[in-house]
C-alpha positions in Angstrom: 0.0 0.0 0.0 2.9 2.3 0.7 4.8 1.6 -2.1 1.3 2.2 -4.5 1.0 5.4 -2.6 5.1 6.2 -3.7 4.2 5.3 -7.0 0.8 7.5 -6.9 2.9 10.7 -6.1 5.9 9.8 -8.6 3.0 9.3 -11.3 1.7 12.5 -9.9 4.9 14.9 -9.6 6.0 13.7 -13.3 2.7 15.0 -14.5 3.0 18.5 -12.9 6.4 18.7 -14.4 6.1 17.4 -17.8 2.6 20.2 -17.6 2.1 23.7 -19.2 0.6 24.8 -16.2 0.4 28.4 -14.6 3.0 29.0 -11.9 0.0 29.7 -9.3 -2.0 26.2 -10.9 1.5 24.5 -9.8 2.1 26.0 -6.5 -1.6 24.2 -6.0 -0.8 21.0 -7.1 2.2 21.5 -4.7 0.0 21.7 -1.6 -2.3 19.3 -2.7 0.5 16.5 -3.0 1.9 18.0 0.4 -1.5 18.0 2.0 -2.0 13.8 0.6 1.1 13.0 2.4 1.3 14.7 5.6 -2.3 15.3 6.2 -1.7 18.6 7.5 -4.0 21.1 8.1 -2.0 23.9 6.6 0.6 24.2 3.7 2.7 27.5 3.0 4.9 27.8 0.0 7.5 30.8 -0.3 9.3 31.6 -3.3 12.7 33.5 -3.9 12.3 36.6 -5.1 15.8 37.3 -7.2 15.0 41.4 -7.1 15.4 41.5 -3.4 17.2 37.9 -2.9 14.0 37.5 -0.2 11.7 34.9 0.1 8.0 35.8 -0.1 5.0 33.5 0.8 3.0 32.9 -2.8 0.9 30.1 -2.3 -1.8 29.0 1.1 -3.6 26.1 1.5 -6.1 28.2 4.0 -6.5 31.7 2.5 -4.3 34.7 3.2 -5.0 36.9 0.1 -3.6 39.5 1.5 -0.5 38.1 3.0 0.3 36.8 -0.1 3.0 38.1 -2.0 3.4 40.5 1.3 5.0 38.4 3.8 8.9 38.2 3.3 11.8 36.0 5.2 15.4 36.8 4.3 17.7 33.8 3.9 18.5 32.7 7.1 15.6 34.0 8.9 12.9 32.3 10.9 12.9 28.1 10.3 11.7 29.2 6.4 15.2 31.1 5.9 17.0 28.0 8.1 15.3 25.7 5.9 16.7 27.7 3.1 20.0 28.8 3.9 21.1 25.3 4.6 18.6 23.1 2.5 17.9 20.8 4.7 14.1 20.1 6.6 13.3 20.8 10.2 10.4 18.8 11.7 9.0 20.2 14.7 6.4 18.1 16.3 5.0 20.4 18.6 5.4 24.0 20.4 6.8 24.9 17.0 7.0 28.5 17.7 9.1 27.5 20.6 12.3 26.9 18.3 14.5 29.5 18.6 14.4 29.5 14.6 10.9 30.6 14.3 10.0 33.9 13.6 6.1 34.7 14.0 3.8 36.4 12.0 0.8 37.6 13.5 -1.6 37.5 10.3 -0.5 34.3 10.1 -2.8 31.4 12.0 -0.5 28.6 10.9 2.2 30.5 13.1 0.0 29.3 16.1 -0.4 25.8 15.0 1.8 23.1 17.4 3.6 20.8 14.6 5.9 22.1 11.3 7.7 20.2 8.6 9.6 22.5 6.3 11.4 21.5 3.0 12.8 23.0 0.5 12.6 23.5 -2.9 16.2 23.4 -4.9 17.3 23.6 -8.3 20.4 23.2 -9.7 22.1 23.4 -6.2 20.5 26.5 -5.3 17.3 27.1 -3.2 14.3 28.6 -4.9 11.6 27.8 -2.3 10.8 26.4 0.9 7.5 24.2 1.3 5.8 24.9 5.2 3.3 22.3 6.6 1.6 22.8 9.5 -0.6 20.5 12.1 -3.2 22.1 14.3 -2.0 19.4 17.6 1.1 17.8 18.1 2.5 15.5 14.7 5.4 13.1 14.8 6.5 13.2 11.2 7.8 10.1 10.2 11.0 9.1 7.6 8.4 8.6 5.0 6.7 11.9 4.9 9.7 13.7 5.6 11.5 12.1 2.4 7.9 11.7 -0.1 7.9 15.7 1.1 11.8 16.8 0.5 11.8 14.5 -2.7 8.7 16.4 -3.7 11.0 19.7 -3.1 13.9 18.4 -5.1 11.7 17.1 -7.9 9.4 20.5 -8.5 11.8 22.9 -7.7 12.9 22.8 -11.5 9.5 23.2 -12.8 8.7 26.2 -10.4 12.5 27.9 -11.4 11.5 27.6 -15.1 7.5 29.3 -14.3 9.5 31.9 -12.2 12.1 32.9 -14.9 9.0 32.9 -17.2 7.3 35.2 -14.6 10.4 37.5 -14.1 10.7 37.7 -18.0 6.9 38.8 -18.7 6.8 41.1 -15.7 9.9 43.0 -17.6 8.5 42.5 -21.0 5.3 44.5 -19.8 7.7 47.2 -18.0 9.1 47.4 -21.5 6.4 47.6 -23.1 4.8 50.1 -20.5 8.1 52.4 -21.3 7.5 51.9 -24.8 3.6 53.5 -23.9 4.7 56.5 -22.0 7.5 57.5 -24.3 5.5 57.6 -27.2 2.7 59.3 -25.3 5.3 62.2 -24.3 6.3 62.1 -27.9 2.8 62.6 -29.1 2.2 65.2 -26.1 5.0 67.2 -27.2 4.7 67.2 -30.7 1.0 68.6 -29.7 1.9 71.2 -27.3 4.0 72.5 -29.8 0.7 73.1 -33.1 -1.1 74.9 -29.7 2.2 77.0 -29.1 2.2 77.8 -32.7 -1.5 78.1 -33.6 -2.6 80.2 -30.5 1.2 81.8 -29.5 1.1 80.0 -26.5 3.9 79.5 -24.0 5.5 76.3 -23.8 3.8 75.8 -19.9 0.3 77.5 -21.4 0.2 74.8 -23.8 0.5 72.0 -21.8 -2.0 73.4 -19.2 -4.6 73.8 -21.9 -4.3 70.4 -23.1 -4.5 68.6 -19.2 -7.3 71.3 -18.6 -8.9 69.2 -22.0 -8.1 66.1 -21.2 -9.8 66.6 -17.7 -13.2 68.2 -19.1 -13.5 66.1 -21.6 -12.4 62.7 -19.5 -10.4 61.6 -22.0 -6.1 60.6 -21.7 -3.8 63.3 -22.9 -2.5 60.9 -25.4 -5.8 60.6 -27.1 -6.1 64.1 -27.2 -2.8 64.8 -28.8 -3.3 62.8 -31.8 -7.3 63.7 -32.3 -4.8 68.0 -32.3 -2.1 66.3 -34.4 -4.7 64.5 -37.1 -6.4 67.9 -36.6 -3.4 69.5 -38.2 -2.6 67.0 -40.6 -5.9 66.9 -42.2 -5.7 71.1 -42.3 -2.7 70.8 -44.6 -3.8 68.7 -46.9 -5.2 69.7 -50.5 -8.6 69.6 -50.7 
């Protein structure tokens, strides 16, 4: 029965991995599988964060929307940075908040829960991620959930790397392209300001204060406004 249940979450893990899954979808999966084998009644995953080198909680088995992506351990700190820092798993079976590791967070309920098993999650050597479960009463873990739960660290901490470099490399894709946006929106504001300068003798600051001034009555963005005063032009100089 144990082996079946092995081969259950081998089967399982291989799936996830070999997937086209979001990041979040997998971070799910993640607590489900850690939830099967430790029946715990809570699951925290942080991820690294390579901006600030911190780790920040992204996934909950019980909600915390708005702790996610908020609460942040530097390596090293509380049993999560332990965990970590030396990539190995702690297993506290009870007064968990008693180790002189833990760090507490008070939005946190899991924080007051007796039992912790934490894991992490490494690729390529390097730590990515730390997996946090969490019993309610005291829990002695066992070899076998302790090594079904660090294999399941080793094994998806690839998969999540490659969603989180896909993550990092959208996010500055759209700051890109967001740059892209307002420098052609200044170009098109400038090139505006200056017809009004010319067309009513306007000062430079007059100018732009008449078209915000627009852009506010009428409700609509500056941008849109400088190309309906640029086509406006365009059309004025042509032949008729």
């Amino acid at each position: 029965m144990v082996i079946e249940s092995e081969m259950s979450i081998l089967r399982r893990v291989s799936q996830i991995v070999s997937s086209e899954i979001s990041l979040d979808e997998m971070l799910g999966e993640v607590i489900g599988l850690a939830a099967q084998v430790t029946g715990c009644d809570a699951c925290l995953i942080y991820l690294i964060e390579d901006e600030s080198s911190e780790f920040v909680l992204r996934a909950s088995l019980v909600p915390h929307a708005s702790d996610v992506g908020q609460i942040r351990l530097k390596m090293g700190e509380g049993v999560t940075g332990w965990v970590a820092e030396n990539q190995a798993p702690v297993a506290l079976s009870s007064n968990a908040s008693e180790d002189p590791r833990f760090k507490i967070f008070a939005t946190l309920i899991e924080d007051t829960y007796e039992a912790l098993l934490s894991v992490p999650l490494v690729n390529k050597g390097r730590a990515i991620g730390v997996i946090n479960v969490h019993h309610r009463d005291e829990h002695e873990h066992n070899e076998e959930e302790i090594s079904t739960l660090a294999f399941i660290g080793e094994q998806m901490g690839g998969a999540i790397a490659k969603s989180l470099l896909e993550e990092e490399n959208a996010r500055l894709a759209e700051e890109t392209a967001e740059m892209k946006r307002q420098l052609e929106t200044r170009k098109m504001v400038e090139r505006a300001k200056g017809l009004l300068q010319r067309r009513y003798n306007l000062t430079e600051e007059d100018a732009y204060l008449r078209l915000r001034n627009e852009s506010r009555r009428l409700r609509r963005p500056m941008k849109e406004l400088a190309e309906a005063i640029i086509l406006s032009e365009e059309l004025s100089r042509k032949p008729a």
